[in-house]
C-alpha positions as CSV (number, residue, x, y, z in Angstrom):
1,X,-24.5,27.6,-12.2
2,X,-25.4,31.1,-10.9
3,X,-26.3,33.7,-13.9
4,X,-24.4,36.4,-14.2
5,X,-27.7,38.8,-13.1
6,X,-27.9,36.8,-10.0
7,X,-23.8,37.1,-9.4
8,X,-24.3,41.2,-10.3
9,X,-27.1,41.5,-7.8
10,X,-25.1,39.3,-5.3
11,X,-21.9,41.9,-5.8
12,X,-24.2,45.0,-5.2
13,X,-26.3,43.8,-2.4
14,X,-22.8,42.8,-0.7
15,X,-21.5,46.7,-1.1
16,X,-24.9,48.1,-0.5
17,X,-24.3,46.1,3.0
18,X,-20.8,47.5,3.0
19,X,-21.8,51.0,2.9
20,X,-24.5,51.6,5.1
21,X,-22.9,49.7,7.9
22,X,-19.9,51.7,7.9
23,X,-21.2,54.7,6.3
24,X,-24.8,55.5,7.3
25,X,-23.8,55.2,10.2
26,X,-23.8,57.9,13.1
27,X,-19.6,58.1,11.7
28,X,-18.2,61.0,14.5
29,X,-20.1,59.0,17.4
30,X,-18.6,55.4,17.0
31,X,-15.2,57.2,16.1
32,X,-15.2,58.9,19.4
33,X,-16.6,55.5,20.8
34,X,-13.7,53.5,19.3
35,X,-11.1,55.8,20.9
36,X,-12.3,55.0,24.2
37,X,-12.4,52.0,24.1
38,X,-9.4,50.7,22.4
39,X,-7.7,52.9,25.4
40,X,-8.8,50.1,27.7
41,X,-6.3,48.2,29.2
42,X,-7.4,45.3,30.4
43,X,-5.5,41.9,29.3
44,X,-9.0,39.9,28.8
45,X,-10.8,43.1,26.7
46,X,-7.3,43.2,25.0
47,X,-7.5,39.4,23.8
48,X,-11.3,39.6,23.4
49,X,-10.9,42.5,20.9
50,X,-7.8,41.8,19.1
51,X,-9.4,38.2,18.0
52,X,-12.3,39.6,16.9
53,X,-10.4,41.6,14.8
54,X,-8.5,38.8,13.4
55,X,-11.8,37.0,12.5
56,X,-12.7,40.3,9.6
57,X,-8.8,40.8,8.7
58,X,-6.2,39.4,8.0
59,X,-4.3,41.1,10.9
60,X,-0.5,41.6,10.4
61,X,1.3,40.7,13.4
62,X,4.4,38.9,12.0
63,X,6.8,41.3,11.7
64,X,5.7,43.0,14.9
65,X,8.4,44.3,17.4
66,X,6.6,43.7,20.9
67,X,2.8,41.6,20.7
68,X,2.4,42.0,24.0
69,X,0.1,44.5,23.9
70,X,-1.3,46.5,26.8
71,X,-4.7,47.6,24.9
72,X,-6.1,47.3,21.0
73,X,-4.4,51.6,20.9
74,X,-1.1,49.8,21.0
75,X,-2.1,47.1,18.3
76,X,-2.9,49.9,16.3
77,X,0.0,52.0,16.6
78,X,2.4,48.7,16.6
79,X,5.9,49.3,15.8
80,X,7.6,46.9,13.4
81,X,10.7,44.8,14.0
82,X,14.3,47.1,12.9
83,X,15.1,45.4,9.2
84,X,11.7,44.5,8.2
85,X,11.1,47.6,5.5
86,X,14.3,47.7,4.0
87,X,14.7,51.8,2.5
88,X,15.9,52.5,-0.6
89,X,18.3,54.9,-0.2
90,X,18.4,56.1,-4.2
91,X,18.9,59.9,-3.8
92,X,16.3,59.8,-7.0
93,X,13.8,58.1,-5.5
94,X,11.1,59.4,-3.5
95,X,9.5,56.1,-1.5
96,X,6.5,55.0,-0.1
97,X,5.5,56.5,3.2
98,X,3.3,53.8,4.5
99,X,2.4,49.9,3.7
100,X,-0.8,50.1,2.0
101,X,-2.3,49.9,-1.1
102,X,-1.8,51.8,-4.1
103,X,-5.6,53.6,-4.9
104,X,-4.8,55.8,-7.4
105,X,-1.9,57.6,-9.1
106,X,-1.4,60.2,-12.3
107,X,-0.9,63.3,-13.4
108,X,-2.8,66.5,-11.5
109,X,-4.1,67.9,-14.8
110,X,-5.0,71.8,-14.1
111,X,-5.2,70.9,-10.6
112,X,-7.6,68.0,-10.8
113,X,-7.0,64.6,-9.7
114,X,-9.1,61.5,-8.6
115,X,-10.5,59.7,-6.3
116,X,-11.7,56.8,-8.3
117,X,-12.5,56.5,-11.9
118,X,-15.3,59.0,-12.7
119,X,-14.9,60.9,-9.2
120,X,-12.3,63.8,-9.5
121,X,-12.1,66.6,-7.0
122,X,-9.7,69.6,-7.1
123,X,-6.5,71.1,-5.0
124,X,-8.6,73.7,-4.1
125,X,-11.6,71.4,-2.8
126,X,-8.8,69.6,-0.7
127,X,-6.8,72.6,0.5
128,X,-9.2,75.3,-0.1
129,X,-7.8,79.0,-2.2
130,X,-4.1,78.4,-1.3
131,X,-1.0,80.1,-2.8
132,X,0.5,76.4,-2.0
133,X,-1.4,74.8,-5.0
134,X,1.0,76.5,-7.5
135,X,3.8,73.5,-5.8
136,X,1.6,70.5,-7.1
137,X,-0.1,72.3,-10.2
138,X,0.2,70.1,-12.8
139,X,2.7,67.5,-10.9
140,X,2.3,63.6,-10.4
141,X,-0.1,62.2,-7.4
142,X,-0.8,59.0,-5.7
143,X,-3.0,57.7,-3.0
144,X,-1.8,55.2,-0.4
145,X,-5.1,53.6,1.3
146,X,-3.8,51.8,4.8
147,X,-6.4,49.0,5.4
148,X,-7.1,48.5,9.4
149,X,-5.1,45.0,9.9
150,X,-1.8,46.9,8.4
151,X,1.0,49.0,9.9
152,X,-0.3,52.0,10.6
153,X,2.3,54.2,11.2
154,X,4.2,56.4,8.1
155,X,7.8,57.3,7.3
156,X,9.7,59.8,5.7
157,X,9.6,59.5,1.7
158,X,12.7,61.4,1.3
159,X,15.7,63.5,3.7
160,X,13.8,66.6,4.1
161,X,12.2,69.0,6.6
162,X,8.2,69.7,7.1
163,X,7.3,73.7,7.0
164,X,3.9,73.8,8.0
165,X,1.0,71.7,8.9
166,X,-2.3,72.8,8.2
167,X,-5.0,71.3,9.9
168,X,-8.7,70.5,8.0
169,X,-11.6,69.3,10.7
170,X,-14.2,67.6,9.0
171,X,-16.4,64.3,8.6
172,X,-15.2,60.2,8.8
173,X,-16.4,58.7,5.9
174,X,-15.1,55.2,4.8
175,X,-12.1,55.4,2.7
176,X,-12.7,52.2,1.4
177,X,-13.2,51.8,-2.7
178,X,-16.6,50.8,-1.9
179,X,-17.3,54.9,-0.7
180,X,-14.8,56.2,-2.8
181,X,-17.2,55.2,-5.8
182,X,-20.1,56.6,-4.0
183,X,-18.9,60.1,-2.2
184,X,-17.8,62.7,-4.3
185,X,-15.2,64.5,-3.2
186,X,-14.9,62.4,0.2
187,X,-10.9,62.8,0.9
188,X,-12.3,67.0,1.0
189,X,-15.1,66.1,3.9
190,X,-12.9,63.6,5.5
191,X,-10.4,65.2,8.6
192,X,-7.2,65.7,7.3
193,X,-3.6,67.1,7.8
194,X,-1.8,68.9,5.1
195,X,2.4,68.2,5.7
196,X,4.4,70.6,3.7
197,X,7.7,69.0,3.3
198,X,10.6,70.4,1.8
199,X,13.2,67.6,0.1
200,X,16.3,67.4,-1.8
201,X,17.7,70.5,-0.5
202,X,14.5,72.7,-0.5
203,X,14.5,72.3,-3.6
204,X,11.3,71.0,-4.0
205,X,8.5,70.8,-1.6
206,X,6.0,66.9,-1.6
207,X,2.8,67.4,-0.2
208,X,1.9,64.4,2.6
209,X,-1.9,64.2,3.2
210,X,-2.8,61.5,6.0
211,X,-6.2,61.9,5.8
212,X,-8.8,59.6,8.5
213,X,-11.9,58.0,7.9
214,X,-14.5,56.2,10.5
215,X,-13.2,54.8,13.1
216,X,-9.8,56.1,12.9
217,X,-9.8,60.2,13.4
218,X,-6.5,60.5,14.7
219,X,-3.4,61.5,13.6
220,X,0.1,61.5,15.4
221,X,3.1,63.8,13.6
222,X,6.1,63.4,15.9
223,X,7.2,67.0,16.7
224,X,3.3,68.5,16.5
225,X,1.5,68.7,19.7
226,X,-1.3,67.5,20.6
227,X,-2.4,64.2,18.7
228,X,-4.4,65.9,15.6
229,X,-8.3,64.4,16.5
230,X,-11.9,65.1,16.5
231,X,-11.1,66.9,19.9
232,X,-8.3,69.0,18.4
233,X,-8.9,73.1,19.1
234,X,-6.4,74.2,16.9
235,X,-4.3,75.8,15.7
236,X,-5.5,75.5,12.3
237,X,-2.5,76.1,10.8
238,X,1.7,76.0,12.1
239,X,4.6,77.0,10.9
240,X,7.4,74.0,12.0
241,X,11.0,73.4,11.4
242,X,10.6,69.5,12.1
243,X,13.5,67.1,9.8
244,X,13.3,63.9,9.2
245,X,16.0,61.2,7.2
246,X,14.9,59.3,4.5
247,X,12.9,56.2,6.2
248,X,12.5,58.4,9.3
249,X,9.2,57.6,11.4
250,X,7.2,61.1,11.2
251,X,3.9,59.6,12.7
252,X,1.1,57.5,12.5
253,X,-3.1,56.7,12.5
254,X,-5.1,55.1,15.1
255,X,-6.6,53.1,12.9
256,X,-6.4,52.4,8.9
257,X,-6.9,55.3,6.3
258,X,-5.3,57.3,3.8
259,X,-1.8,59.0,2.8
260,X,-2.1,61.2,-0.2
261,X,1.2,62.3,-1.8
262,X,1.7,65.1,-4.0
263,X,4.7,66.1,-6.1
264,X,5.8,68.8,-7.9
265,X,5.8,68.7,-11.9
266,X,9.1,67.2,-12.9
267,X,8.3,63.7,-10.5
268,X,7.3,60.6,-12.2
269,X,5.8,57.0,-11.0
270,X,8.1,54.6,-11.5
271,X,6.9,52.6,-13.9
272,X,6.6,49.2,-12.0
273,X,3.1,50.3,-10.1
274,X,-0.3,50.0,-10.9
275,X,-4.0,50.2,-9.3
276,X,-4.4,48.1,-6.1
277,X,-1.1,47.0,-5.9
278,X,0.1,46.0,-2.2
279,X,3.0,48.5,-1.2
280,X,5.8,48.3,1.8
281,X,6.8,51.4,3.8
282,X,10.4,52.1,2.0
283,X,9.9,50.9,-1.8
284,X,10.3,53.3,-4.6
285,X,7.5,55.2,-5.5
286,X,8.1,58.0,-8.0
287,X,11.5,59.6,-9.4
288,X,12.6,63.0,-8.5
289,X,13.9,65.2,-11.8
290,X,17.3,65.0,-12.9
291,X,19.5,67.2,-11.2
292,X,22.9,67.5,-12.1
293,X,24.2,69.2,-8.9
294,X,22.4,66.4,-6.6
């Protein structure tokens, strides 16, 4: 039998490997890399690439709507088969945007939430001195992480309208636990999208953050043009009028990352979630306050 000292330095060889091959690493050149490439289309690349890909994932192709794919972009951004996440449609319930799995959730206490145990980072270090901090002060937070062999496209969490996007270029770390244990602060390095979205009658406004990582660097909101990327020249920030219904596509990654959801004190978790639990697109995630005139 193996001693536990051997077992400890097998684990943190293993995740030593981990993060320098996909984090030491020249990130924004094998990001741009990737792009091009899974834009091929060529039937044999296709094949070639996707099956490599199934060898390091469990790929999710089951409930896929078309597999015929053209190039690995449109294995990426696959569309899923009509019935497959089934919404729940609970005026109180504010659901999952995304399949994925559930990083990290709480309270934002004084405007400080986490990462992973032991790594915290701000509002401010993620959306820099905003008079939009004030929404989430103090309110409920939880990070999605979207692994690359899921569905990579995210949905409405609620009936509501998006107000602005603002628009943060910056680095593609892993978002992997592995990185989030070793990078302070990395969803505030990482390139990311702030989505202001105003639910329930404006009456409160949830903050979606899709944020990318290596690899992955781009982000599609319907209604926004062009794709948000390493390439993108701004603007930095836009004012938008774009609704969506509850269960609504509003976009999606090239790759696996991140969705960060803020809420507005008053919103709870429901109670059934906890820490690296596996979540569909379309299952309740937190409860919106009571409101007697809803």
């Amino acid at each position: 039998m193996m001693k536990n000292g051997s077992w400890n330095q097998k684990i943190f060889n293993a995740e030593d490997l981990n993060f320098l091959l996909t984090n030491r690493i020249p990130r924004i050149a094998l990001t741009h890399l990737m792009g091009r490439l899974s834009q091929i289309k060529n039937p044999l690349f296709t094949r070639m690439a996707i099956g490599i890909w199934k060898i390091f994932t469990d790929l999710e192709l089951e409930d896929t709507q078309n597999s015929d794919f053209k190039s690995v972009h449109e294995c990426f951004i696959r569309q899923l088969k009509p019935g497959t996440r089934p919404i729940n449609l609970s005026p109180e319930v504010l659901t999952s945007p995304c399949d994925g799995i559930v990083g990290e959730f709480g309270k934002i206490v004084d405007g400080q939430l986490f990462q992973a145990k032991g790594f915290p980072y701000t509002l401010r270090d993620l959306l820099g001195e905003e008079d939009l901090n004030h929404h989430w002060q103090n309110g409920t937070y939880v990070t999605i992480r979207i692994t690359s062999a899921m569905y990579h496209r995210f949905h409405a969490p609620y009936a509501g309208e998006v107000k602005k996007m603002r628009y943060f270029s910056g680095d593609t770390w892993n978002v992997n636990p592995i990185a989030l244990k070793r990078v302070e602060k990395l969803f505030c390095k990482n390139e990311r999208a702030l989505l202001q979205f105003d639910i329930d009658n404006g009456r409160h406004t949830v903050a979606l953050i899709p944020v990318a990582a290596v690899l992955v660097a781009s982000i599609k909101v319907h209604g926004l043009h062009p794709i948000l990327s390493l390439n993108y020249q701004g603007p930095v920030e836009t004012d938008c009028q774009l609704k969506f219904e509850k269960g609504q596509e509003m976009g999606w990654f090239q790759h696996g990352s991140t969705i960060l959801i803020f809420a507005p004190p008053g919103f709870e978790m429901l109670n059934a979630w906890a820490v690296g639990d596996r979540v569909r697109m379309g299952q309740g995630l937190m409860k919106l306050p009571k409101n007697q005139d809803r």
